[in-house]
N, C-alpha and C positions, 0 to 999 in steps of 0.2 A: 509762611507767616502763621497759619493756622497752627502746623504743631507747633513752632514758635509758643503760641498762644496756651496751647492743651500742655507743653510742658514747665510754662511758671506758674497757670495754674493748679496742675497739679502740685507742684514745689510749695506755691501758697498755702493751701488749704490746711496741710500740716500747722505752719506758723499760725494761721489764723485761729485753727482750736485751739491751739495753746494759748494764745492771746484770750480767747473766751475762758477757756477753764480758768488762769487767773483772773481774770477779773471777775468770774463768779465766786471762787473760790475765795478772793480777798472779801467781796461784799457779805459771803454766808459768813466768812470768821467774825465780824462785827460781833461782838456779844452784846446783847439787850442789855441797857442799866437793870441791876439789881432792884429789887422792890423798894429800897431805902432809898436810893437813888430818885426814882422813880416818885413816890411820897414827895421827899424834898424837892423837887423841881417843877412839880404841878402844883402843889401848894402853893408855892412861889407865884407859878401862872396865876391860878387862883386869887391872891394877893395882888398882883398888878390888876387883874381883869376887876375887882371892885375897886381898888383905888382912882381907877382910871373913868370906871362907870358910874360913882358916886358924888355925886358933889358935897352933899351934906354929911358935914364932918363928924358929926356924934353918931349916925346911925353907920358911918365908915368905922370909926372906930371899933366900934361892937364889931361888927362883921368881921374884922382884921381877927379880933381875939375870938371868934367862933372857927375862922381857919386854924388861928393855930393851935387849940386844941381840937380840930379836926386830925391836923396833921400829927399830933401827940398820940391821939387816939389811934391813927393808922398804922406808927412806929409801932404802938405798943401790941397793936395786934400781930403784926409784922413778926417780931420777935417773943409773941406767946405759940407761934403759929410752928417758929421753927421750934423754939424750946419740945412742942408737941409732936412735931415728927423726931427729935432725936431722941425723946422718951421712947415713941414707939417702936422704932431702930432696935432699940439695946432691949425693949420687951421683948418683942419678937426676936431675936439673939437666942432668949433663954429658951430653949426647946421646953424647960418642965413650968413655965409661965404659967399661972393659972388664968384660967378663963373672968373672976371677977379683978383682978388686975387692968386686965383690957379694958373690961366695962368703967372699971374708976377713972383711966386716961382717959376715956372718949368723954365719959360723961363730963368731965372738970372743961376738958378743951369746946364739947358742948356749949357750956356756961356760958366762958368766955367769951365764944363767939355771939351766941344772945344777948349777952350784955354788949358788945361793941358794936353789934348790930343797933341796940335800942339806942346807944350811946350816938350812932351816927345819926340816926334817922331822928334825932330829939337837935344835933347841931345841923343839921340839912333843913326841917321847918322854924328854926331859930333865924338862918340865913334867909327864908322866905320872908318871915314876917316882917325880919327889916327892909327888904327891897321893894321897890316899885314893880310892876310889871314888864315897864319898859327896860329899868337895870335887871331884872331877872332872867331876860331874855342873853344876856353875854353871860353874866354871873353863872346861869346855869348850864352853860354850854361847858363852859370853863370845868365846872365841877363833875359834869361828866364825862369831861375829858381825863381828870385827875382819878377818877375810879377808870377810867377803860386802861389808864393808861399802868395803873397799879393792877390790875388784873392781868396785863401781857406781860407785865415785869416778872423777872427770873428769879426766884424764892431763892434769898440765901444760903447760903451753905454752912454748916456749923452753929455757932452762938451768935446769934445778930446782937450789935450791940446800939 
């Protein structure tokens, strides 16, 4: 009985890695939503989480329309972000590129990001000013769920549109 035992074991443990490497193998192919994806779907959270937290309809209102020029502002940086790596792709391409080349793409995509930066952080204390502290407490959970969750998401490939 015991070899009995030592030889389905042994017969098993084969079949069982392989049961494991697929199913680790299918869980790593998962690919992360795209950054766009990722915008769009916590925005959305975002939008329910005050809907749901607000009872007072005009200061909801507002709040609706600071997400969704959040979320415009996120696409748009989104896709200034890529437009900026495939500039620097094809710069660095050209072996005789000159050095203030480089300095004008950083600098411009710089900009941009300073400004989306101020642009976020002017609709993030707009969102403050109209909640309570009590709705701020989910609202802001929410919204820093939609930035972690745009930060893990996987940058585009190509022209974001």
């Amino acid at each position: 009985m015991h070899s009995a035992f030592r030889s389905f074991g042994s017969a098993a443990l084969p079949t069982l890695l392989v049961c494991a490497l697929t199913l680790a193998a299918s869980a790593c192919s998962r690919e992360k939503p795209s950054r766009e994806q990722a915008i769009e779907r916590y925005s959305q959270e975002l939008r329910e989480t005050i809907s749901k937290s607000v009872s007072d309809e005009h200061r909801r209102a507002q709040m609706l329309l600071s997400v969704d020029r959040l979320e415009a502002l996120q696409l748009r940086f989104s896709r200034e972000t890529v437009d900026f790596i495939e500039s620097y792709r094809k710069l660095n391409a050209d072996y005789d590129a000159p050095r203030p080349a480089f300095d004008q793409l950083f600098s411009g995509y710089s900009a941009q990001r300073v400004e989306a930066r101020s642009e976020a952080l002017a609709l993030h204390f707009e969102l403050t000013s109209l909640a309570t502290a009590k709705e701020w407490d989910r609202i802001g959970k929410a919204e820093t769920r939609l930035y972690e969750k745009v930060g893990a998401a996987r940058p585009a490939e190509g022209n974001a549109t």
